[in-house]
LOMI-347070 format. One record per atom (N, C-alpha, C): residue number from 1; atom name; x negated, y negated, z negated. Coordinates in Angstrom, 3 decimals. Each point is the difference from the previous one (the first is absolute). Example, Ala and Ser with C-alpha at 12.3 -4.5 7.8 and 13.67 -1.06 7.14 Angstrom:
# residues 2
  num  atomo        c1        c2        c3
    1      N   -13.190     5.690    -7.800
    1     CA     0.890    -1.190     0.000
    1      C    -0.900    -1.200     0.000
    2      N     0.350    -1.050     0.720
    2     CA    -0.820    -1.190    -0.060
    2      C     0.770    -1.090    -0.730
//
This chain:
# residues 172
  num  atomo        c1        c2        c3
    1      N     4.137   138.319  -157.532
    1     CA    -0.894     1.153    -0.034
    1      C     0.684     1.115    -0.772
    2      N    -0.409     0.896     0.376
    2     CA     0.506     1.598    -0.460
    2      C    -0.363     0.285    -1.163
    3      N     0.577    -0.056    -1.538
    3     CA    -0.254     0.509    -1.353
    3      C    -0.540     0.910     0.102
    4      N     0.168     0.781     1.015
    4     CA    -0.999     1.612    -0.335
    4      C    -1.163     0.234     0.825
    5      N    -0.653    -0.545    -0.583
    5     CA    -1.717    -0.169     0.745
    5      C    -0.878     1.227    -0.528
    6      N    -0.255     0.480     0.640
    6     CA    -1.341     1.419    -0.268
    6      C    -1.001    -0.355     0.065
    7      N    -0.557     0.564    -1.023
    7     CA    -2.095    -0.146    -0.072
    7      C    -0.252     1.623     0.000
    8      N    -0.783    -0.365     1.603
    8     CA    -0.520     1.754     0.524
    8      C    -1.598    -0.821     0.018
    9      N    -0.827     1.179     0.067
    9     CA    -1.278     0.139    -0.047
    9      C    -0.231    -0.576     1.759
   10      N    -0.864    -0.469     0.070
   10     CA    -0.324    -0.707     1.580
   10      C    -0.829     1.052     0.397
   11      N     0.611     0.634     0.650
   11     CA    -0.618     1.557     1.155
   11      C     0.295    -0.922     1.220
   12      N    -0.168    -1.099     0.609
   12     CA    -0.454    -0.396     1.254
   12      C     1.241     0.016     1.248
   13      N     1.067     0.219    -0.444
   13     CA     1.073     0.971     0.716
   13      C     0.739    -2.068     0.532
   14      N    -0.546    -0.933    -0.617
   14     CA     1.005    -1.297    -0.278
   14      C    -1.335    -1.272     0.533
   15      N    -1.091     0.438    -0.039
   15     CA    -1.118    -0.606     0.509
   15      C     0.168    -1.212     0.758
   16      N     0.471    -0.333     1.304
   16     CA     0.538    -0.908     0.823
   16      C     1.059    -0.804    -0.958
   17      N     0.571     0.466    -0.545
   17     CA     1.470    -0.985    -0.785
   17      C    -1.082    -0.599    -0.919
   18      N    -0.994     0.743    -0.879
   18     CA    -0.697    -0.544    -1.570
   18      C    -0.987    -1.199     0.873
   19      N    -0.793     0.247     0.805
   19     CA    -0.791    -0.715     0.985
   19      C     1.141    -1.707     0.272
   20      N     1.227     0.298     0.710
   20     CA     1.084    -0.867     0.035
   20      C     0.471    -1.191    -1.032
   21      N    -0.290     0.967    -1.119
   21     CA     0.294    -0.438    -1.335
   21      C    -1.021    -1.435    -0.411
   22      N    -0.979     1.218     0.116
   22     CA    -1.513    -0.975    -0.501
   22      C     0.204    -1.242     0.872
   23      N     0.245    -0.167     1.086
   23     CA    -0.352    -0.758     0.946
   23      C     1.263    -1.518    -0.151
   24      N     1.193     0.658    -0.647
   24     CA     1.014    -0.709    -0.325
   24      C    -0.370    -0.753    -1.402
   25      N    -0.771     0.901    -0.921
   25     CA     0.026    -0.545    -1.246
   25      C    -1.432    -1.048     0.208
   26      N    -0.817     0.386     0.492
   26     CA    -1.346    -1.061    -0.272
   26      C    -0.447    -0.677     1.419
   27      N     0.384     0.370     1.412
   27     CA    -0.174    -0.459     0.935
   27      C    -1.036     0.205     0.506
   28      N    -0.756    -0.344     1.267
   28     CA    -1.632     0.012     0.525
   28      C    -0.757    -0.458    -1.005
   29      N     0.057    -0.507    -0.913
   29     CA    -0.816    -0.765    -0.746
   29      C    -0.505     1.238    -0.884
   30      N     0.863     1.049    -0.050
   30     CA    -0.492     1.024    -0.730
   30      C    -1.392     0.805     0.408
   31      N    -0.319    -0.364     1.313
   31     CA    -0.841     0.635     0.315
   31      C    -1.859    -0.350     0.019
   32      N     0.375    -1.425    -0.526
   32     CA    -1.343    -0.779    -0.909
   32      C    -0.048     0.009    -1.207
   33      N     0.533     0.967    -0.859
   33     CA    -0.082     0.240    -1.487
   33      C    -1.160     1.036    -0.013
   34      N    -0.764    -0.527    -1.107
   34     CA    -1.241     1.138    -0.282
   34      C     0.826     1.429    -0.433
   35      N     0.878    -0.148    -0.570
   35     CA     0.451     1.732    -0.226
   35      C     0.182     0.680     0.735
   36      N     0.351    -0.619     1.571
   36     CA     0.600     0.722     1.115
   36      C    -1.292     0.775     0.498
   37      N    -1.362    -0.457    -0.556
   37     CA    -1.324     0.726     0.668
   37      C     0.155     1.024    -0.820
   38      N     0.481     0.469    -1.455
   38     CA    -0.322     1.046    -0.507
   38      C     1.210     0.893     0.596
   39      N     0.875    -0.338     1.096
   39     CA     1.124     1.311     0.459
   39      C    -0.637     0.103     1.672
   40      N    -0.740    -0.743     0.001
   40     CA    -0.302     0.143     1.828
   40      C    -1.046     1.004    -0.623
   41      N     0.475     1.036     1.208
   41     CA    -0.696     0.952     0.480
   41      C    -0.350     1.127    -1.396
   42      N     1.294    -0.119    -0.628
   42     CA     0.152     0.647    -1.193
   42      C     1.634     0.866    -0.297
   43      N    -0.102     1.121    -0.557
   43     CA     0.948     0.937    -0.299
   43      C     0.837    -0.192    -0.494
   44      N     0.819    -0.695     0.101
   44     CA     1.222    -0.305    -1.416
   44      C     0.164     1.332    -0.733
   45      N     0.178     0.039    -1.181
   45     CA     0.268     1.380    -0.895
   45      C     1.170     0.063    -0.209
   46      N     0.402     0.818     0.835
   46     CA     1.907    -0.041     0.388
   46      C     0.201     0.863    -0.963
   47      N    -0.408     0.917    -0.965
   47     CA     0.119     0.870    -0.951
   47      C     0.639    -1.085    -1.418
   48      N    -0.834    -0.964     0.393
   48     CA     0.024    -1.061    -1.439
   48      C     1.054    -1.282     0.532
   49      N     0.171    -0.363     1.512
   49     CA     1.312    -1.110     0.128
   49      C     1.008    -0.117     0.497
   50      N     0.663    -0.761     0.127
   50     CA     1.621     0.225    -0.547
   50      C     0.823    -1.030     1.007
   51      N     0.909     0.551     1.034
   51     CA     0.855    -0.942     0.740
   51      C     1.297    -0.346    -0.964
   52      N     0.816    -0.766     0.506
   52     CA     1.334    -0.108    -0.748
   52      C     0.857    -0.252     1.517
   53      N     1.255     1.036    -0.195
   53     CA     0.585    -0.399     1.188
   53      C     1.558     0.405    -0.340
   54      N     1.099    -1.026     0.608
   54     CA     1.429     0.079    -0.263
   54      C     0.528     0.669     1.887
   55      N     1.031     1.254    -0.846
   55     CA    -0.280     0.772     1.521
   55      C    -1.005     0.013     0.364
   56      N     0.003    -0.190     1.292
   56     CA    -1.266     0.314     0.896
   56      C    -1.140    -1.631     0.256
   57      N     0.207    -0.817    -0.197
   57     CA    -0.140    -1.628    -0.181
   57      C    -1.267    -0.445    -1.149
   58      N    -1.205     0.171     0.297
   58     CA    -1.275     0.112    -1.208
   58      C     0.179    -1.442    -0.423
   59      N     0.425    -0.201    -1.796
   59     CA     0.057    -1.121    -0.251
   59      C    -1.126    -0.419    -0.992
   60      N    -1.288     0.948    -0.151
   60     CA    -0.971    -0.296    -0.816
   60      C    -1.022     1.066    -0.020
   61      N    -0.971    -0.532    -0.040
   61     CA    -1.931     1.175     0.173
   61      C    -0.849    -0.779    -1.322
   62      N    -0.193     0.868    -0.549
   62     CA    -1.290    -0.006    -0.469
   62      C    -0.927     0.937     0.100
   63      N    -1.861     0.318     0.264
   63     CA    -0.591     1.086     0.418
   63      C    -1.209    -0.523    -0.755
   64      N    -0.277     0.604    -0.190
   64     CA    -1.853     0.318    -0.440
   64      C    -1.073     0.927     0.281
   65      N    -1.315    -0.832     0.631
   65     CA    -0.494     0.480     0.360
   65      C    -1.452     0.125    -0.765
   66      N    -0.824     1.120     0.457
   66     CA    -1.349     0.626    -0.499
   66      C    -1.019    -1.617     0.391
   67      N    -0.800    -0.086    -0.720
   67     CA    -1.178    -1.153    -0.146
   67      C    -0.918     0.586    -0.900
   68      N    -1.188    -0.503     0.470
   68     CA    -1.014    -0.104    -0.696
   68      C    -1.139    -1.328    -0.308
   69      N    -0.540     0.271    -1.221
   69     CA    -0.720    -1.339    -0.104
   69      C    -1.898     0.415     0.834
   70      N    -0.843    -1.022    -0.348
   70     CA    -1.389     0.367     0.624
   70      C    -0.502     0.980    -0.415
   71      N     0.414     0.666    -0.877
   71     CA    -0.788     1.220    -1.202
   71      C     0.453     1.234     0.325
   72      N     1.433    -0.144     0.689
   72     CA     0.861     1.024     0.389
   72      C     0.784     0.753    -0.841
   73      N     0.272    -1.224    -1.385
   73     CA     0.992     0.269    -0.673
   73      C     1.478    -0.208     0.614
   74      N     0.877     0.738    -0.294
   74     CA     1.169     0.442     0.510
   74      C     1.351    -0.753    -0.350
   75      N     0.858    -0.116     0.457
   75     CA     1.175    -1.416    -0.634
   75      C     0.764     0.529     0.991
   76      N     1.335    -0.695    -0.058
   76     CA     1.108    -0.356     0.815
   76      C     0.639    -1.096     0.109
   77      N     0.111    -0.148     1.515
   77     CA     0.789    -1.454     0.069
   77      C     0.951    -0.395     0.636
   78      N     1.010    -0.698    -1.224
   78     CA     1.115     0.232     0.102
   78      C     0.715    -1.618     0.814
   79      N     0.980     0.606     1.001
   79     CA     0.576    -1.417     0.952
   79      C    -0.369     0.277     1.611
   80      N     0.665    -0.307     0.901
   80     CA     1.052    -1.351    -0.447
   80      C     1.728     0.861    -0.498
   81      N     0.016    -0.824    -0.401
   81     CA     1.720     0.197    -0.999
   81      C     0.717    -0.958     0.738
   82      N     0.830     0.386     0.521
   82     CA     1.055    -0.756     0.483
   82      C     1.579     0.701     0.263
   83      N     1.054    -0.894    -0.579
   83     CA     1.251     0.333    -0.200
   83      C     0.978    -1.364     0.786
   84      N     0.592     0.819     1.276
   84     CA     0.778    -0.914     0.776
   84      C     0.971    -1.041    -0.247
   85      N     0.315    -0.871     0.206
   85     CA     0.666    -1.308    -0.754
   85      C     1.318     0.440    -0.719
   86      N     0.964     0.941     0.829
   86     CA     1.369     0.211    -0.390
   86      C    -0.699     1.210    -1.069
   87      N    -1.264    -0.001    -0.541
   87     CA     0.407     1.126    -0.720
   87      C    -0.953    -0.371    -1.182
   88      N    -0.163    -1.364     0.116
   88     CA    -1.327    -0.316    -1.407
   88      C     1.269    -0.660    -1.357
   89      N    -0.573    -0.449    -0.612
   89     CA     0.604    -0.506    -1.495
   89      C     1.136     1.099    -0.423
   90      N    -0.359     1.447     0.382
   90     CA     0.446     0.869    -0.751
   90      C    -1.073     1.248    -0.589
   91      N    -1.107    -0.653    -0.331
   91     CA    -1.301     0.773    -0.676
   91      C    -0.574     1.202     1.020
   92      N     0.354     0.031     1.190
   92     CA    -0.446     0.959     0.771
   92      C    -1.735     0.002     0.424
   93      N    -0.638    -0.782    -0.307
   93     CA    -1.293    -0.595     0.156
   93      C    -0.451     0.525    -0.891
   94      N     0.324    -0.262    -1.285
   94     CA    -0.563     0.991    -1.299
   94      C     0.594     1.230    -0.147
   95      N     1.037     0.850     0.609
   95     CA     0.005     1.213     0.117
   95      C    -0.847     0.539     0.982
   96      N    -0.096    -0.241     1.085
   96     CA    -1.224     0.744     1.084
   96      C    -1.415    -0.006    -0.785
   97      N    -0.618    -1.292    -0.974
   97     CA    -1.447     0.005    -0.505
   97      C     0.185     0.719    -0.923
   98      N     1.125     0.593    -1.036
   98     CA    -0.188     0.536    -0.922
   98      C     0.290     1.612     0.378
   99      N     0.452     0.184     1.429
   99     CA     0.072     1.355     0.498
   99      C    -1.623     0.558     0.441
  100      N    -0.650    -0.997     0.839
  100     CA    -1.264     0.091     0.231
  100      C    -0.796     0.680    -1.309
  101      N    -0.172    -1.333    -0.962
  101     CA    -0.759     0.449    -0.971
  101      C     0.587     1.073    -1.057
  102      N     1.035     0.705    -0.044
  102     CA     0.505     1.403    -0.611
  102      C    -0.631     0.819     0.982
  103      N    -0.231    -0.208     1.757
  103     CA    -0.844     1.152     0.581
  103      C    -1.067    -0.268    -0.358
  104      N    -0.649    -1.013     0.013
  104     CA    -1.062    -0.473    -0.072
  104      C    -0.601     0.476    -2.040
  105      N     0.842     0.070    -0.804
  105     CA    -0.323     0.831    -1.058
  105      C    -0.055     1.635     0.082
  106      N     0.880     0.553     0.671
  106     CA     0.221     1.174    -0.187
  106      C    -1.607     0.889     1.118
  107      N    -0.324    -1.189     0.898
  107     CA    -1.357     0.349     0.180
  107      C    -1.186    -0.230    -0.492
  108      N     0.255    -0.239    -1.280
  108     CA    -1.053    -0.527    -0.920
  108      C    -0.424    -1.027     0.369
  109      N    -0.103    -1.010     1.475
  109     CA    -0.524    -1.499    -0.203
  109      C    -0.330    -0.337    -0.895
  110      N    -1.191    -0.913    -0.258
  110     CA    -0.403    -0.267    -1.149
  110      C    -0.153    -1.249    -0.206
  111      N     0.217    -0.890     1.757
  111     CA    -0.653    -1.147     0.112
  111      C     0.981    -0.925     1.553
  112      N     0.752    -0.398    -0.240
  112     CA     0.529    -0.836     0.822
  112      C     0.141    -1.601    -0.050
  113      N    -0.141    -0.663     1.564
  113     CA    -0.465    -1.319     0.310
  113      C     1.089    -0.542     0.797
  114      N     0.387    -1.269    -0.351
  114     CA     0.833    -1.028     1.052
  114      C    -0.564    -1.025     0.077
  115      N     0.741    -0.864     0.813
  115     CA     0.060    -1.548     0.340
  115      C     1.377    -0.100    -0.265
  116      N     0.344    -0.523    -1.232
  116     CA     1.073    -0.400    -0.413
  116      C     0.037    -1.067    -1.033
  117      N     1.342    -0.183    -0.086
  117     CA     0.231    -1.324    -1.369
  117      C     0.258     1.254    -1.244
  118      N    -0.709    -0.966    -1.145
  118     CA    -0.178     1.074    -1.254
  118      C     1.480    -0.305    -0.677
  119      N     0.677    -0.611     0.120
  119     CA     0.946    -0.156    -0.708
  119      C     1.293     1.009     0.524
  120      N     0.085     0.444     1.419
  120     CA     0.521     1.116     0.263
  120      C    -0.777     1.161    -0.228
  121      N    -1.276     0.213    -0.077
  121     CA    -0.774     1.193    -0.201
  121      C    -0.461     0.327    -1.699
  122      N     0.413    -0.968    -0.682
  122     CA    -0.692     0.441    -1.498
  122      C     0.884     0.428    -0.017
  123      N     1.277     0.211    -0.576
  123     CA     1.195     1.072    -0.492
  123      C    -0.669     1.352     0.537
  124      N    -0.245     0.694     1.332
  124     CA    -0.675     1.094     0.285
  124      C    -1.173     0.584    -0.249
  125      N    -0.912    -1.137    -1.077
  125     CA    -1.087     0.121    -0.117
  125      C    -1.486    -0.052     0.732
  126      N     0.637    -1.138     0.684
  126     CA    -1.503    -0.578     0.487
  126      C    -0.376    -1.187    -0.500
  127      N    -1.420    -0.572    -0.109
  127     CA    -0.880    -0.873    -0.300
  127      C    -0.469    -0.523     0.976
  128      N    -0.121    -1.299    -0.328
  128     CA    -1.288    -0.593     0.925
  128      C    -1.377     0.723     0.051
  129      N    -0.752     0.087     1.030
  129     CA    -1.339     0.818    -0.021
  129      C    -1.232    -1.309    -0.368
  130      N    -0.990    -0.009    -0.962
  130     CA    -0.616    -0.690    -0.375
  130      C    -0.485    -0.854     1.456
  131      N     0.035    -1.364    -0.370
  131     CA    -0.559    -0.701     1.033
  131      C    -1.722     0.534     0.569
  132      N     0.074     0.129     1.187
  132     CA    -1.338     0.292     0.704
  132      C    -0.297     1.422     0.117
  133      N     0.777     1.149    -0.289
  133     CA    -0.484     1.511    -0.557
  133      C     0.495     0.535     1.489
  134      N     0.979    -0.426     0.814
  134     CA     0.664     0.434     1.304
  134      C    -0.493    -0.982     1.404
  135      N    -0.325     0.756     0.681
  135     CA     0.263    -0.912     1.280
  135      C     0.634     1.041     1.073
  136      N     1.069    -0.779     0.147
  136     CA     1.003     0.445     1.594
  136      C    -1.065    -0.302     1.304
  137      N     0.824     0.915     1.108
  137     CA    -1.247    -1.127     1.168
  137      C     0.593    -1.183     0.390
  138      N     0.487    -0.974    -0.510
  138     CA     0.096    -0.900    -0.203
  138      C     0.792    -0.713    -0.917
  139      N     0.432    -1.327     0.522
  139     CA    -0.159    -0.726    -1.277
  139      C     1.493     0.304    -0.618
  140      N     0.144    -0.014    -1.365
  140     CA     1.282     0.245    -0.802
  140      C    -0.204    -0.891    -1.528
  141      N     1.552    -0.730    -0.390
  141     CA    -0.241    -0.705    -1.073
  141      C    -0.185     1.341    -1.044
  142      N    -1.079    -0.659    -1.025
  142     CA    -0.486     0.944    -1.155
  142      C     0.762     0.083    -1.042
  143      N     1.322    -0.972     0.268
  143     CA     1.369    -0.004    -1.345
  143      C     0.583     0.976     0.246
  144      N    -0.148     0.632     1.700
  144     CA     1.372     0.937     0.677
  144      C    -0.655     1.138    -0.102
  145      N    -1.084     0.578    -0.128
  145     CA    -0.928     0.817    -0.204
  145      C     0.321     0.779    -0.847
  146      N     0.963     1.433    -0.065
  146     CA     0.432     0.722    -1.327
  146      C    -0.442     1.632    -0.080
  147      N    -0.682     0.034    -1.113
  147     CA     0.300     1.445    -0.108
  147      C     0.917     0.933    -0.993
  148      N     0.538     1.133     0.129
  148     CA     0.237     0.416    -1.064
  148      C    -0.796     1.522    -0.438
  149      N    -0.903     0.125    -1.527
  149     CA    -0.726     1.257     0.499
  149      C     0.783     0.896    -1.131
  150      N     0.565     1.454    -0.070
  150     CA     0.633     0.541    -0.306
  150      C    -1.128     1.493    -0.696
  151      N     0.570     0.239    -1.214
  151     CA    -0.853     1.106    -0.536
  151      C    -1.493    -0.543    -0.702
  152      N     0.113     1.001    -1.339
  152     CA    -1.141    -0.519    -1.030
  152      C    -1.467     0.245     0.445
  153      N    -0.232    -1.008     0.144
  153     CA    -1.552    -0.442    -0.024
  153      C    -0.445     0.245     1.290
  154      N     0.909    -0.781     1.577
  154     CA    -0.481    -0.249     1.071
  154      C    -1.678     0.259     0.279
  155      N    -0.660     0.473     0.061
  155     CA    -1.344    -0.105     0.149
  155      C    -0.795    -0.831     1.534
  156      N     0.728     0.469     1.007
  156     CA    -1.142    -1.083     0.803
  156      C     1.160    -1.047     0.297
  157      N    -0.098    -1.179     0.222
  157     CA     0.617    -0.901    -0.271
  157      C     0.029    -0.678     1.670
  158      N     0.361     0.037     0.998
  158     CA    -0.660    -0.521     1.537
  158      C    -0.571    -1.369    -0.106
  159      N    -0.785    -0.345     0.890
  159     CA    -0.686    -1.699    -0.127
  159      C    -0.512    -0.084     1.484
  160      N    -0.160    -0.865     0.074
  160     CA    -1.302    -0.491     1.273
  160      C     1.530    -0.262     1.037
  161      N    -0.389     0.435     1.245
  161     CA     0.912    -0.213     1.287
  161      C     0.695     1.643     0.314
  162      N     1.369     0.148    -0.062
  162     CA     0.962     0.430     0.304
  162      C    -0.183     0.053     1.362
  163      N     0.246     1.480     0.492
  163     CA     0.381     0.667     1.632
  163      C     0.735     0.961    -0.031
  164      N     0.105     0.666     1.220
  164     CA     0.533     1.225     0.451
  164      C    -0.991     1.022    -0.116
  165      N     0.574     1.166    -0.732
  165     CA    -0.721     1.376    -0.110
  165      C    -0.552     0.576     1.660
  166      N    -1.183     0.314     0.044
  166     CA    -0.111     0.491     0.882
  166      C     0.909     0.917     0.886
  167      N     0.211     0.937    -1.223
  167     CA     0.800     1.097     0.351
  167      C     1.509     0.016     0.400
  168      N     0.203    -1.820    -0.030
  168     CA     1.247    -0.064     0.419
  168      C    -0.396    -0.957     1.382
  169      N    -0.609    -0.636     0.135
  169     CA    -0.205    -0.802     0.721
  169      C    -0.289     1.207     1.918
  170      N     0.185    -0.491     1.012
  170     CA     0.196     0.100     1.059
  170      C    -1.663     0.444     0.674
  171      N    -0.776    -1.524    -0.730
  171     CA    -1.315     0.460     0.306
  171      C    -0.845     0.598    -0.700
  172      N     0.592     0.481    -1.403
  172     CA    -0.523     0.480    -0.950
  172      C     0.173     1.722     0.223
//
């Protein structure tokens, strides 16, 4: 793999290759994960995620997208993350999430959500979300369940069941 890998902002221009990607890194099986309901029929915030690509050859995506909980408190959610085989065990996985969440600060986010392992996500500052306070539309282990909330004294906190904003959504 090519030492000189670029992290550009995902303006959509690589879509089919990142799609390629996903499909290489997690397989069909990706498409029965409860997180995948919070990107169907939802906006990715290409302002806030981040391809990685050597030359022209996309060797890593991370994106985050707009969610809301039942109350219509506001969050972002972050994944899927995936970095192509010839190009992982050189920290490129944690450069795309930590590019995200620098956009994802510089837009004041206040409140971002994964399905991830905490032991790669605490260094960036996420937590487990208290058992029972989240529901995905479906089922997800409550260990992998992370948030990280950023800025003093978060005030609405999301709970109940997680969707797509109207205003992003297709039928919304």
């Amino acid at each position: 793999m090519n030492a000189s890998i670029i992290l550009e902002p995902d303006n959509g221009q690589y879509d089919g290759e990142v799609e390629a990607l996903y499909a290489r890194a997690f397989g069909p099986g990706r498409f029965a994960k409860a997180a995948t309901r919070l990107r169907e029929g939802n906006l990715c915030r290409r302002d806030l995620s981040f391809i990685a690509r050597s030359d022209e050859i996309i060797v890593g995506a991370c994106r985050l997208w707009p969610i809301v909980d039942s109350e219509g408190v506001k969050a972002l959610f972050l994944g899927p993350i995936a970095v192509d085989k010839p190009a992982q065990s050189a920290g490129l996985g944690k450069r795309l999430v930590t590019a995200c969440l620098a956009a994802a600060d510089a837009d004041q986010a206040q409140i971002i959500l994964l399905v991830g392992d905490l032991s790669f996500f605490a260094p960036l500052g996420f937590d487990i979300i208290p058992r029972g306070r989240i529901a995905l539309p479906g089922p997800v282990d409550p260990n992998r369940l992370l948030w990280r909330l950023k800025g003093d004294g978060v005030q609405n906190l999301p709970a109940g069941r997680l969707s797509v904003p109207r205003a992003t959504s297709p039928k919304g």
